[in-house]
Each structure stands twice: as C-alpha cells, then as structure tokens.
C-alpha positions as CSV (number, residue, x, y, z in Angstrom):
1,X,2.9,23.6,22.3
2,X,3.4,22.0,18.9
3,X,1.2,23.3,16.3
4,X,-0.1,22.2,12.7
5,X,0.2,24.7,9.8
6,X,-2.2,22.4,7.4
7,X,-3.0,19.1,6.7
8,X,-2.6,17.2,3.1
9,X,-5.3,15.2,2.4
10,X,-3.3,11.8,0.4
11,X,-5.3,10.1,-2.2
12,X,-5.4,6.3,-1.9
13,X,-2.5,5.0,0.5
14,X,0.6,6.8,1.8
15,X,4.1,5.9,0.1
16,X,7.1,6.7,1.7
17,X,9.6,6.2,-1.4
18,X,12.8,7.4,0.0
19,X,14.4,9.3,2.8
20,X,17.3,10.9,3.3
21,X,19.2,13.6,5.2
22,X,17.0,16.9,5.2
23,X,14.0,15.0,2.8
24,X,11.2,12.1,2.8
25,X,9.1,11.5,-0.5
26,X,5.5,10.9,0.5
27,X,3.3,9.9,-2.8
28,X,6.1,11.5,-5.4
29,X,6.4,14.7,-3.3
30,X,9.1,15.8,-1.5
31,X,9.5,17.2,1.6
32,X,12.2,18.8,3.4
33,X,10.7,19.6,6.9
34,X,9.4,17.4,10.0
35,X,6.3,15.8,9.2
36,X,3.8,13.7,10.5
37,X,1.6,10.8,9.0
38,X,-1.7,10.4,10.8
39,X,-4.4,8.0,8.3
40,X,-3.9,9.4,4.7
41,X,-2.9,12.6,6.5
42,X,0.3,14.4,5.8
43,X,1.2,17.0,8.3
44,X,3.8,19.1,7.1
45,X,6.1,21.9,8.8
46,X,6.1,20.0,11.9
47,X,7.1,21.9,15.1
48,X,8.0,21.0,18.7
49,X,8.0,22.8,21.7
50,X,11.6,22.1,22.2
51,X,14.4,21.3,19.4
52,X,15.1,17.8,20.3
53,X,12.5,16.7,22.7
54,X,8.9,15.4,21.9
55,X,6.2,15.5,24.2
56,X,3.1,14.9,24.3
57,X,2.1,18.3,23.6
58,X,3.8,18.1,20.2
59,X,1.7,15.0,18.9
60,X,-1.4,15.0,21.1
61,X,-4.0,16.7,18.3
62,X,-2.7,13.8,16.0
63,X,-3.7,10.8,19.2
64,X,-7.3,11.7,19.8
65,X,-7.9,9.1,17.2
66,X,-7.5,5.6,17.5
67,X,-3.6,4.9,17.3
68,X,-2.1,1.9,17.9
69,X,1.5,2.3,17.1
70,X,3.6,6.0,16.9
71,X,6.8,5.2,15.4
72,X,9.2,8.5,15.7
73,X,11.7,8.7,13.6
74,X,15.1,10.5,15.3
75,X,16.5,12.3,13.0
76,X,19.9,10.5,11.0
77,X,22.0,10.5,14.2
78,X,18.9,9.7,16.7
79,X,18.7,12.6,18.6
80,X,14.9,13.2,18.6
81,X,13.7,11.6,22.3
82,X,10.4,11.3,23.6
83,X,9.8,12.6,27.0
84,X,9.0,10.5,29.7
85,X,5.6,12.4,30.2
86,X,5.1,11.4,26.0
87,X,6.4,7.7,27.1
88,X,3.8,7.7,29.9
89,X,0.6,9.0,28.3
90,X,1.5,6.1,25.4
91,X,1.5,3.8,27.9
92,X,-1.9,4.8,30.0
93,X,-3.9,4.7,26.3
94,X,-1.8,1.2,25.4
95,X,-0.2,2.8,22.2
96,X,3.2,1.3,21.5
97,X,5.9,3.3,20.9
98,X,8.8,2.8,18.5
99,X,11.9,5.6,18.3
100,X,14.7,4.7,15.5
101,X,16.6,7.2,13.3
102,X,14.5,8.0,10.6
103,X,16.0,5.9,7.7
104,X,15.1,2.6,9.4
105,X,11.7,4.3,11.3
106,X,10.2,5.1,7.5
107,X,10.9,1.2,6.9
108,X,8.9,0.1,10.1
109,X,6.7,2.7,8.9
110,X,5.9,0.8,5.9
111,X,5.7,-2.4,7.1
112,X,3.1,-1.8,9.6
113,X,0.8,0.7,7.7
114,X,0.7,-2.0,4.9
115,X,-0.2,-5.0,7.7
116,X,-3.2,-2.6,8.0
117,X,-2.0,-1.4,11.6
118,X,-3.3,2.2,13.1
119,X,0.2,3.9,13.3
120,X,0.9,7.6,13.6
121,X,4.6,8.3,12.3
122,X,6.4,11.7,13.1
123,X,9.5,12.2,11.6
124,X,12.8,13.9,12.3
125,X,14.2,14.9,8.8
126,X,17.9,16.1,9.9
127,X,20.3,15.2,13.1
C-alpha cells in the first residue's frame, strides 16, 4: 500500500512553474520525487505499491474527499499506468481520469485547477 510521509500545507494557490525530467517546481520549490497535489496540499515522496503501476491503493487516502478530476502524470516516456481496478473505482465515484506524460499532465493540471475544478494530480517525475 502507498503511503504518505508528510503533507505541505501551500499558502494561497498551487503553482506548478516548470517540470522537467527528475523535477516539478510547486510555489518556487523544487522537487525531485513523485508527488501528489490534493487542494493546497503537496504530498511529497510519493510511493506505489509497484514501480510502474498505480492503483487505487496508492491514491485512495488522497480520494476520500471530493475529487472530480485525477490527472496522472506518466512519467517523460508514459510509463506510469493505472490499473484497471484504479480505472474502475474512478468510474463507480464519477471521477474522471486523465493519464499523459507528465510535461503536458502539469499543463492540464493548470488549466483545470485555475477553472476552479476539484482535481487531484499525482505525478511521475522520471520514465
């Protein structure tokens, strides 16, 4: 089972300035492990069960609260998936789900939590 280390409270809204391969810049700082948005939440050292799987295990503390969107990003060569049992429970609690490589998930990202939307975002920071 995935499991959280600690959660960053943000100040204000969450900026996601820049990724690239091995880092993502949330509010001016920089991280180099998987993360995970949730509100103004920053989840840091973000751990799966399994490498490149997520399931539901891996996200389900960050779901018990309203969500309307999770937006994964896969890593820079998209090789993050989401199990079918993750695909599934989305479905039964009519969250959408959005998987792209990380680069153009951290746009979508953006654009959504600015449109005022209730999106979770878990992201992938290497291949």
């Amino acid at each position: 089972m995935g499991f959280v280390i600690f959660i960053e409270g943000v100040s204000g809204l969450v900026v996601i300035k820049e990724f690239r391969f091995g880092h993502i810049v949330i509010n001016g700082k920089t991280y180099s492990q998987d993360v995970v948005i949730a509100k103004n939440k920053v989840c840091p050292f973000w751990w799966r069960k399994e490498r490149y799987k997520i399931d539901w295990r891996d996200l389900s503390c960050f779901l018990k609260k309203d969500v309307e969107i999770l937006i994964i990003g896969t890593g820079t060569c998209g090789l993050l998936k989401p199990t079918p049992v993750l695909q599934e429970k989305l479905k039964e609690r009519g969250i959408k789900i959005i998987t792209l490589p990380t680069k153009e998930a951290v746009k979508i990202f953006n654009q959504e939590y600015y449109a005022g939307k209730a999106v979770l975002g878990a992201f992938h920071l290497t291949y």
